[in-house]
C-alpha positions in Angstrom: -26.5 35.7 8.3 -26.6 39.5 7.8 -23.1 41.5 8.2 -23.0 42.9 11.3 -21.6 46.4 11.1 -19.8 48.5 13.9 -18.4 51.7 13.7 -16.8 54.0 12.3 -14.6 54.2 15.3 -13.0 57.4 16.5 -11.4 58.5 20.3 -13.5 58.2 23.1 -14.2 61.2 25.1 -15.4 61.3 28.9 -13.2 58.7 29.9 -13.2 57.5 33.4 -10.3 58.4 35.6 -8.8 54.6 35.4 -8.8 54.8 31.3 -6.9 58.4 31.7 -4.2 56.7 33.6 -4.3 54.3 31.2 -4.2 56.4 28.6 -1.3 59.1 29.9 0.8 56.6 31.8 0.6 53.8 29.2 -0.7 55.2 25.9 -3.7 53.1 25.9 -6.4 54.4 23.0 -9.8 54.1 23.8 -11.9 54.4 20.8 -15.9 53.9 20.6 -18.5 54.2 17.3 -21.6 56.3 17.2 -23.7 53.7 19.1 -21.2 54.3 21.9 -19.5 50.7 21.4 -16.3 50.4 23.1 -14.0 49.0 20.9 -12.8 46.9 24.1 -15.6 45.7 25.4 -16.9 44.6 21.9 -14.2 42.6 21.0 -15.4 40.2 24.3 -18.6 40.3 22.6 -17.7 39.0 18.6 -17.8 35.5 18.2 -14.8 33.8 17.3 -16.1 31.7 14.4 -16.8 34.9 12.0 -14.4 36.6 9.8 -14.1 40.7 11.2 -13.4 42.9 8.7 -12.2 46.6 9.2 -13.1 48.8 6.4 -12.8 52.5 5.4 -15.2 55.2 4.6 -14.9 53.9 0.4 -15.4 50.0 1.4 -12.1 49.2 0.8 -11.1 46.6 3.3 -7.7 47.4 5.5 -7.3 44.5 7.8 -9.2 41.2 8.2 -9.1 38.6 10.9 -10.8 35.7 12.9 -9.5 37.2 16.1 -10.7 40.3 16.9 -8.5 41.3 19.3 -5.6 41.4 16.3 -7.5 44.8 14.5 -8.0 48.4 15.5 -10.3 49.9 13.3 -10.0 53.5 14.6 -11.0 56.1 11.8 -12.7 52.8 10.0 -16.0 50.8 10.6 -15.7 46.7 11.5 -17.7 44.1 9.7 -18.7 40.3 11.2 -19.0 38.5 7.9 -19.5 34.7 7.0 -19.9 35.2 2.8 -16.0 34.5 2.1 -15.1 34.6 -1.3 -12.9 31.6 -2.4 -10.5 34.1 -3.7 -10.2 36.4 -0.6 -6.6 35.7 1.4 -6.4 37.9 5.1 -2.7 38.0 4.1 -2.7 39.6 1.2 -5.2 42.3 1.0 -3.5 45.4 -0.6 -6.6 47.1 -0.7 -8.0 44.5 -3.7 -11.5 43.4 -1.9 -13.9 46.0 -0.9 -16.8 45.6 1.5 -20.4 47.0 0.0 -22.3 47.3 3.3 -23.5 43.2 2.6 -20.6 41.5 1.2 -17.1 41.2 0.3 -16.5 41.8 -3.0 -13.0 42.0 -5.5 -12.0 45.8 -6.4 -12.9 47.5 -9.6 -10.2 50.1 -10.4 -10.8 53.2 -11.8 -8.3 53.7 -15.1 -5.9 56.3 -13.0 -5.8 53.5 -9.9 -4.4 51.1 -13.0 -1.8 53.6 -14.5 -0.9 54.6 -10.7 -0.5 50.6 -9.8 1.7 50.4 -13.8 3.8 53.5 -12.8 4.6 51.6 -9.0 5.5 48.8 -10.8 7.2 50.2 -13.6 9.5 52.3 -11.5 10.5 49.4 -9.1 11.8 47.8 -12.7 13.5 50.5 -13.1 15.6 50.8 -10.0 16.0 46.8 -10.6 17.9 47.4 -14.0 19.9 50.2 -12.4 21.2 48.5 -10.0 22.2 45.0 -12.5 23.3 48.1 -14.7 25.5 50.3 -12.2 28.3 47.4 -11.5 28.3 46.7 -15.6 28.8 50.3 -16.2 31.4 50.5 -13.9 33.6 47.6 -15.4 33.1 49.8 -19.1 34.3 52.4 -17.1 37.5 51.1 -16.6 38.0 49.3 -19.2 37.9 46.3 -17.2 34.5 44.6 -18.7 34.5 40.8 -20.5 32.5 40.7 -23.6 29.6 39.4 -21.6 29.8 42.3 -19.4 29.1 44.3 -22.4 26.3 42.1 -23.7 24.9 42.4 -20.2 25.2 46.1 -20.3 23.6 46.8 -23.8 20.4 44.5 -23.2 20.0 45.6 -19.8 19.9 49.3 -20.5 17.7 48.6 -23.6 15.3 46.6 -20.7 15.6 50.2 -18.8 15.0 52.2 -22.2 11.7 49.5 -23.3 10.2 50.4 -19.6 10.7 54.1 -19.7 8.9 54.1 -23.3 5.6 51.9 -22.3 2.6 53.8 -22.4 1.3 53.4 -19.0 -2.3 55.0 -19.2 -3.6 51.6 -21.1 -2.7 49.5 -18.1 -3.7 46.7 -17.2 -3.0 46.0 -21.4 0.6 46.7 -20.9 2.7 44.9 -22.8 6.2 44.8 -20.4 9.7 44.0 -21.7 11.4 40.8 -21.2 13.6 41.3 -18.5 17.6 40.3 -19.6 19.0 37.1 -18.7 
């Protein structure tokens, strides 16, 4: 089957006086593509047994669902798809697959996307160590810390000091620290 594309969705205008009530008493959006598909009345129409795929104006697939009264694509296009890949989870998108008008496919990053998705991850580590590293500090601080303490201490701040000093720009080939025990 051929991917059935809809959208990209924006706010309907002329709306009939029953969707204006709707839409100032109860804050109900009424969107609509190009073709002049209501959003509503479409998802009557989708079959239940495809996979819908909302998608932006790069390919990069947002949401994905059986049901398609679970997405709102406004400001994005919909897809009807039955090409899965094995690899492809609805749960866990984070903007990994992309849709290229036929198919689902997995993302290709460009080299600042990789060093972007390094320094995330890199900085989360970071606040990580501080916080095994504040109460350490703290017992130094008042001469209150075991031996261990101070073994803890040194290796976890030599963690912090081995993340600040990777070179991020070759990511994915990054090389991270062990974190301490």
């Amino acid at each position: 089957m051929k991917a059935k594309i809809y959208g990209p969705f924006s706010p309907r205008e002329n709306l009939t006086q029953i969707e204006t009530e709707l839409a100032t008493t109860r804050s109900v959006k009424f969107i609509s593509d190009p073709k002049g598909n209501d959003w509503y009345a479409l998802v009557k129409k989708i079959p239940a047994d495809t996979l819908k795929i909302i998608f932006d104006d790069t390919g990069i697939i947002r949401m994905a669902s059986y049901d398609a009264s679970t997405l709102w694509p406004n400001g994005q296009s919909v897809a009807e798809v039955d090409a899965i890949p094995e690899e492809f989870n609805t749960d866990a998108l984070r903007e990994r697959w992309v849709f290229d008008g036929k198919k689902i496919i997995a993302r290709t990053y460009t080299a600042d996307e990789l060093a972007e998705q390094a320094t995330v991850t890199r900085d989360n580590l970071q606040a990580e160590a501080t916080l095994k590293i504040a109460p350490l500090q703290d017992a130094v601080d008042i001469y209150d810390a075991t031996e261990e303490e101070r073994a803890n201490l040194t290796a976890w701040k030599k963690y912090r000091v081995a993340l600040n000093r990777l070179d991020l720009s070759t990511a994915p080939e990054i090389t991270w620290p062990e974190v301490p025990q």
